[in-house]
C-alpha positions as CSV (number, residue, x, y, z in Angstrom):
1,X,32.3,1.0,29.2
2,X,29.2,0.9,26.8
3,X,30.4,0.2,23.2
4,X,28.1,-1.0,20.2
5,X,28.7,-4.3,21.7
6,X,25.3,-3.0,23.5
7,X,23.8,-2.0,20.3
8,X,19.8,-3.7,20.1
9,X,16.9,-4.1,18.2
10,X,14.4,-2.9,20.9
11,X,16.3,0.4,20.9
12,X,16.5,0.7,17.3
13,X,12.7,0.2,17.6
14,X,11.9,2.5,19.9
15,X,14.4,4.9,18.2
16,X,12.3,4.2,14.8
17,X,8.9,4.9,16.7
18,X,10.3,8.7,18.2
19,X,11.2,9.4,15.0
20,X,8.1,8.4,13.0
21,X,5.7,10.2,15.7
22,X,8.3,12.8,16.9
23,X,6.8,12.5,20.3
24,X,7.7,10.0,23.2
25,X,4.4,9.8,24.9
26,X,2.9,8.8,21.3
27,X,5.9,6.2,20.8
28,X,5.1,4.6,24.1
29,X,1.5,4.0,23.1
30,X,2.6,2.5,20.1
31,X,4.9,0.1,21.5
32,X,2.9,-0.3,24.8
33,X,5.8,0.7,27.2
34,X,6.1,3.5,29.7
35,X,7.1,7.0,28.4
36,X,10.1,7.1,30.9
37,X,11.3,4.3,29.5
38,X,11.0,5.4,26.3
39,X,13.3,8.5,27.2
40,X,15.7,6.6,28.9
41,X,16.0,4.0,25.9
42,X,16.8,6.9,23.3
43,X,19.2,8.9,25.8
44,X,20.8,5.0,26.2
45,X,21.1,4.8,22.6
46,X,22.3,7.9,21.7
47,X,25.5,7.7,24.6
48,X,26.1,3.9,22.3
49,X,26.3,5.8,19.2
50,X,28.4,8.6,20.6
51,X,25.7,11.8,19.3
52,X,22.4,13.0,19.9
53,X,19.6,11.8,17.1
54,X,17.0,14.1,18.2
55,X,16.8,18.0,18.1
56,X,14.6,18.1,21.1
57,X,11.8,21.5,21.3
58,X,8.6,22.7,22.5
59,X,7.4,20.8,19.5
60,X,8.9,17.4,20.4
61,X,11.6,15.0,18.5
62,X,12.9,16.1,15.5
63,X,15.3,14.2,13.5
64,X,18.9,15.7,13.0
65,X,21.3,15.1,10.5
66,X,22.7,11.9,11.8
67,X,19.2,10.8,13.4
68,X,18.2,11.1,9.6
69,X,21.2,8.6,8.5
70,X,20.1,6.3,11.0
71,X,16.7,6.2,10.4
72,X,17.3,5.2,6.8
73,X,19.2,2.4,7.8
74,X,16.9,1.5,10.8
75,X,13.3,1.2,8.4
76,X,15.7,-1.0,5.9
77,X,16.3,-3.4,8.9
78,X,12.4,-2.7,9.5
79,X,11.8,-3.8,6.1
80,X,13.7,-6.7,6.4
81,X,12.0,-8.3,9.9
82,X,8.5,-7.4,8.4
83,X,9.5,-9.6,5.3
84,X,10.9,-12.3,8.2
85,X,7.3,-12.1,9.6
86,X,5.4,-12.1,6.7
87,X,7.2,-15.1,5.8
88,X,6.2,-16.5,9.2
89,X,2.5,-16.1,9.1
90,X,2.3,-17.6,5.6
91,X,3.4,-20.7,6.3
92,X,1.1,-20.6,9.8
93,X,-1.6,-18.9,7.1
94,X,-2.8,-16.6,10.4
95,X,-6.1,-14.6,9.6
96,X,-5.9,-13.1,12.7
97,X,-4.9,-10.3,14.5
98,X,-5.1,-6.0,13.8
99,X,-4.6,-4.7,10.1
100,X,-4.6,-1.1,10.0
101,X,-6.6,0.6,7.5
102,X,-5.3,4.5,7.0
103,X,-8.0,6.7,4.4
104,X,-9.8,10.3,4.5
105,X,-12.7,10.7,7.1
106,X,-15.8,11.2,4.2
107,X,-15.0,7.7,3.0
108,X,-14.2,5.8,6.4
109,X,-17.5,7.4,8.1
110,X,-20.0,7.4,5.5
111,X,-19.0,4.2,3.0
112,X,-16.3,1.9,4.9
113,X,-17.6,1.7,8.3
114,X,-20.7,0.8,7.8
115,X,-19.4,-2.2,5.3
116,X,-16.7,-3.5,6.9
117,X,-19.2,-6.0,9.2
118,X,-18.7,-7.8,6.1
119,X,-15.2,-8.2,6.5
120,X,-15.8,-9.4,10.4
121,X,-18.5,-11.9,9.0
122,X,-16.0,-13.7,6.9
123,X,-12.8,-13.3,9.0
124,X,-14.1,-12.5,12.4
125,X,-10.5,-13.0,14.0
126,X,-9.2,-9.9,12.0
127,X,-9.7,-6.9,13.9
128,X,-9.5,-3.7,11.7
129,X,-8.2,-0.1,12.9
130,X,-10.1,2.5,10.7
131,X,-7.7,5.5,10.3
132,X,-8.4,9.0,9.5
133,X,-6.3,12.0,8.7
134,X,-6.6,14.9,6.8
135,X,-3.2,14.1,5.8
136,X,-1.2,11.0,3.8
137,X,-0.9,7.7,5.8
138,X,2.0,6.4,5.0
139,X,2.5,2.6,4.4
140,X,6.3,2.8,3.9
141,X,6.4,4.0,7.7
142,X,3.9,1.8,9.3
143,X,1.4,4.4,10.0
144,X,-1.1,2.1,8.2
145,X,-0.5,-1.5,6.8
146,X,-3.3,-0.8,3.9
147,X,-4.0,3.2,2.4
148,X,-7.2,4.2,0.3
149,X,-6.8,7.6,-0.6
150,X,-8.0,10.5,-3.4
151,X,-4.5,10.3,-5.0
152,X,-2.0,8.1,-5.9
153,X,0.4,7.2,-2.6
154,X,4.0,7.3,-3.3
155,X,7.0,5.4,-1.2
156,X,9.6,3.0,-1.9
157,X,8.5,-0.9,-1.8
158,X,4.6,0.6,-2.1
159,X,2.3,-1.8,-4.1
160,X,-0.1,0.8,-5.7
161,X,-3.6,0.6,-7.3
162,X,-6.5,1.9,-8.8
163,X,-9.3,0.8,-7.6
164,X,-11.9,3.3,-9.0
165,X,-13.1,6.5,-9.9
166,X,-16.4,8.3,-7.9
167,X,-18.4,11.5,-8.7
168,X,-19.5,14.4,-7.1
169,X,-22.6,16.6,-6.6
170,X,-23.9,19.5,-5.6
171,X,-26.4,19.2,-2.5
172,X,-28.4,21.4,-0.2
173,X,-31.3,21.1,2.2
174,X,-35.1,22.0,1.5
175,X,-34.5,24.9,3.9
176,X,-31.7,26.4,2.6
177,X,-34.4,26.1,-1.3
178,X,-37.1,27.6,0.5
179,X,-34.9,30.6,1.9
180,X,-32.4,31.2,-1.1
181,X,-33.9,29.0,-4.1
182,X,-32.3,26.6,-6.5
183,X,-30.1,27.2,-9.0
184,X,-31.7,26.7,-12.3
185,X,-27.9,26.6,-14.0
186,X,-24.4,26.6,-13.2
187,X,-24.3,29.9,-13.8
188,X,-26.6,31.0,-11.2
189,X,-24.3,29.0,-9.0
190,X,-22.0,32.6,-8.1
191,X,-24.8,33.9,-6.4
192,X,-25.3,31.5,-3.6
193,X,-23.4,30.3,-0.3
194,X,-21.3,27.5,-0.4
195,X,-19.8,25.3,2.5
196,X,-16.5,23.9,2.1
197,X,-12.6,23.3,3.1
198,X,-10.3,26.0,4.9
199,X,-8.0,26.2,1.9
200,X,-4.8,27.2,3.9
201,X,-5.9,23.9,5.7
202,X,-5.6,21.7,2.8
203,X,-3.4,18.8,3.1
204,X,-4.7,17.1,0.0
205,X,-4.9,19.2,-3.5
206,X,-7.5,16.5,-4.8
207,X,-9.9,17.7,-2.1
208,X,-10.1,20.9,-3.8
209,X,-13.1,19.9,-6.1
210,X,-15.5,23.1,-5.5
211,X,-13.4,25.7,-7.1
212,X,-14.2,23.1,-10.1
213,X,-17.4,24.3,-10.1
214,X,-17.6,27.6,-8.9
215,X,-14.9,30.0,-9.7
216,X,-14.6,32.0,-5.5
217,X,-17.5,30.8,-4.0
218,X,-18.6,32.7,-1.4
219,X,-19.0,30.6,1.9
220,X,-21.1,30.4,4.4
221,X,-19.5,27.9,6.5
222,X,-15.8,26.1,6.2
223,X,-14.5,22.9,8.0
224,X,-11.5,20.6,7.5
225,X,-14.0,17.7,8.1
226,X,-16.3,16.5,5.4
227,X,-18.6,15.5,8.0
228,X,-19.0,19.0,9.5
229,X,-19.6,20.6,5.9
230,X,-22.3,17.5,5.3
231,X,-24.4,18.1,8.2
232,X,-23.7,21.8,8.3
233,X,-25.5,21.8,4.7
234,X,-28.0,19.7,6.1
235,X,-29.1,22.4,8.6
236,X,-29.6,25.0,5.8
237,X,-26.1,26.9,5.8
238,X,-25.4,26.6,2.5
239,X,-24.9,24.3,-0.7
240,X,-22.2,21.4,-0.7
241,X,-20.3,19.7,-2.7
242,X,-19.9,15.7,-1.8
243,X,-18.9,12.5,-3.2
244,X,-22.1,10.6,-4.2
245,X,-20.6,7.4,-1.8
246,X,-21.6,10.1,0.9
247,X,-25.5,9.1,0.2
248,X,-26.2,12.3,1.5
249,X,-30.0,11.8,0.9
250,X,-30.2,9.9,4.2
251,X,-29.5,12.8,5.7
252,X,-32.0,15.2,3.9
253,X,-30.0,16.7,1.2
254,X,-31.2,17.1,-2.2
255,X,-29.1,17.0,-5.4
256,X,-29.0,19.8,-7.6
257,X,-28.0,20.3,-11.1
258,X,-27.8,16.6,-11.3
259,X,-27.0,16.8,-14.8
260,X,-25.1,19.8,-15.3
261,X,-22.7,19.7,-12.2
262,X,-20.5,16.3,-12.1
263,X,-17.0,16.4,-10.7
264,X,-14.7,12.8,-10.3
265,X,-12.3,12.0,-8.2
266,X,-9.5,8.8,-8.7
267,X,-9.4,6.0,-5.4
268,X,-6.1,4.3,-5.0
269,X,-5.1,1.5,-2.9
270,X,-1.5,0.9,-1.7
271,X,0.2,-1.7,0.6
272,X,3.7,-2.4,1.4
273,X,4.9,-5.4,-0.8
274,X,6.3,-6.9,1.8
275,X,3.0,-6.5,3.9
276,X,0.7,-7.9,1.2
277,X,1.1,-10.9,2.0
278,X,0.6,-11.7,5.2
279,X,-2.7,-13.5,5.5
280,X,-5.0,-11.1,7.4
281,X,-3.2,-8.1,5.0
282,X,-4.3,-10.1,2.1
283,X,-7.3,-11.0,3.5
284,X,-8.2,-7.2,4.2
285,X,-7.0,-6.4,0.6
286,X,-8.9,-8.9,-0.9
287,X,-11.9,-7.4,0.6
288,X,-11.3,-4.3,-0.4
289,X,-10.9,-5.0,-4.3
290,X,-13.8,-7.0,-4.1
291,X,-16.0,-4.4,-2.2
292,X,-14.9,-1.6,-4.5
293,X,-14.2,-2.9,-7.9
294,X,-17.7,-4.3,-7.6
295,X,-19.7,-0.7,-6.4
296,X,-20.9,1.2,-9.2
297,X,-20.6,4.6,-7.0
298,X,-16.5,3.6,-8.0
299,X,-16.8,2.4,-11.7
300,X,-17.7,6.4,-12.4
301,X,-16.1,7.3,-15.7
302,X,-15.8,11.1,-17.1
């Protein structure tokens, strides 16, 4: 008969990985397995442990009420072998190998990307993962190793910090002047066409910077990507607001009100403790202070 006897970590892994993506086929691309085995690990588990983990729907894995318990226990134990391999690559002081890097879309595309050769210039052995999500990364469940946000993360064992402030303007092509003219004031600002978030679509409040400077805009187009808005703006649709990082200039966009429209935004950084200090993760941090703290588009004050 199977008794806990049979109890693993590989299954509490594979457990952990279901119940942080709440899908099996996404859990076997994270671990590199086979989705069938995936299945058959968690059904293996749950006959060990004498009850179902999962509420299983059209939506995929949900945790129930004793999946919940375990899961609490199981990212402790997580915790703990993380620590065990931080530990482990100090003392072999590894700069190699993937650190995961979770942040919004506007700043990964138009600022980090293009700056992060750096970063493969001076530890070319590091390879980083550039996430993007309209959403929090979160650190505490290994969605990211490293988070650069609009607002401070929150999680137990997070290292936080802030790492700057930007600004933001109001932009909009020479076609969309010629057709609808510039506003010579804030106040003419209720009479033009904006582009901007869905609002039921917001994830993030601090992405919410327009209604700042326009009480109801009236939109011409909407996106949940900043990109989309950017180059949407760019063909004439409508006036934007974007952070300055964006250097939207490039891409033909004029500032307007330069002096009269400023909004600001907070950038925070946060890593596991226990991450922190594995050599590429402090490497990769490291980089990041320096990049950032140094920029004047992030030593913005109000």
């Amino acid at each position: 008969s199977v008794s806990l006897d049979h109890l693993n970590w590989n299954d509490l892994r594979i457990f952990l990985a279901v119940a942080r993506t709440g899908n099996l086929l996404k859990a076997a691309r994270k671990l590199s397995i086979d989705q069938s085995t995936v299945s058959r690990r968690v059904a293996q588990l749950e006959y060990i442990l004498g009850g179902s983990l999962f509420e299983r729907n059209y939506m995929g894995f949900a945790l129930n009420g004793f999946g919940g318990e375990l899961l609490e226990s199981v990212q402790e134990m997580d915790n703990g072998f993380a620590a065990l391999t931080a530990a482990l690559e100090r003392r072999s002081n590894a700069l190699h190998g993937p650190v995961r890097i979770g942040t919004m879309e506007g700043i990964a595309s138009l600022y980090l990307s293009s700056r992060l050769v750096d970063l493969n210039r001076e530890f070319p052995a590091i390879t980083v993962e550039l996430v993007t999500s309209a959403q929090q990364l979160y650190v505490t469940r290994r969605e990211a190793d490293v988070f650069l946000g609009f607002f401070k993360p929150h999680g137990k064992g997070l290292d936080t910090e802030h790492i700057g402030r930007f600004s933001l303007h109001l932009y909009a092509a020479p076609s969309y002047i010629e057709q609808y003219g510039g506003p010579e004031n804030a106040g003419e600002l209720s009479q033009h066409k904006f582009v901007g978030y869905i609002g039921d679509l917001i994830h993030i409040n601090a992405v919410r910077w327009l209604e700042e400077v326009v009480d109801k805009p009236t939109y011409a187009f909407q996106s949940s990507s900043m990109l989309a808005q950017m180059f949407a703006a760019a063909a004439g649709v409508g006036i934007v607001l974007l952070p300055e990082f964006a250097d939207a200039s490039r891409f033909g966009l004029r500032r307007l009100l330069a002096e009269d429209v400023r909004v600001t935004r907070d950038l925070w950084l946060g890593v596991h403790h226990e991450l922190r200090y594995i050599p590429r993760v402090k490497a990769t941090v490291g980089f990041l202070e320096n990049l950032l703290l140094k920029d004047p588009l992030f030593a913005q004050t109000d």
